[in-house]
N, C-alpha and C positions, 0 to 999 in steps of 0.2 A: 533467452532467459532475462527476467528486469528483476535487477537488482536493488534493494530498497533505499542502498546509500545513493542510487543514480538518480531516482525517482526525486527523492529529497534535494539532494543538490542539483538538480535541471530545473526545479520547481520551488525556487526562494520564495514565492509570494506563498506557498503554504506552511500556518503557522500553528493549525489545529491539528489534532488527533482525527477526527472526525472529517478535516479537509483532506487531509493524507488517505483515510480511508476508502473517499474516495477516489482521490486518485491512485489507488493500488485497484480500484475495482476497473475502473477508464483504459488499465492495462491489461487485466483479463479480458474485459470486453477487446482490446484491440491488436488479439491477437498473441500474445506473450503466451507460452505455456508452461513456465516454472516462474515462483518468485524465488530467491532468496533474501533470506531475511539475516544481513552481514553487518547488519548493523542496529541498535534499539534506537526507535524515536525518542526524542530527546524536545519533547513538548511537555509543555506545565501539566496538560490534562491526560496522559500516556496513564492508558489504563494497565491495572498486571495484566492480566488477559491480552496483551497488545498483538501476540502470534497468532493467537484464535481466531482474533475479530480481522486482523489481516489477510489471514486464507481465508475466512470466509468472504470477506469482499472481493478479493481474487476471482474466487469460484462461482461468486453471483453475477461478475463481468465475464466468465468464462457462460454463463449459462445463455447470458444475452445476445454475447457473440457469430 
């Protein structure tokens, strides 16, 4: 399971919403099959929607995989 505080803090050079996203997709594709989401991204551009647009890049790394 990749937990999305792990993801953030393993990966200090990401500073975007968008760069996060994808790498929460990098993790679906590489095998992961649950995220949890234990913590809110805490980026300037953090859309409301931030859980949606998260599993859905999950699941589009899950699809590629």
């Amino acid at each position: 399971m990749a937990q999305l505080s792990d993801l953030i803090i393993g990966h200090p050079e990401v500073t975007k919403f968008k760069q996060l996203e994808e790498l929460v997709q990098h993790a679906g594709a590489s095998g992961e099959m649950f995220l949890e989401f234990d913590v809110k991204p805490d980026f300037r551009d953090t859309p409301r929607n931030w859980q949606w647009q998260l599993e859905a890049a999950f699941t589009r790394g899950l699809d590629f995989g």
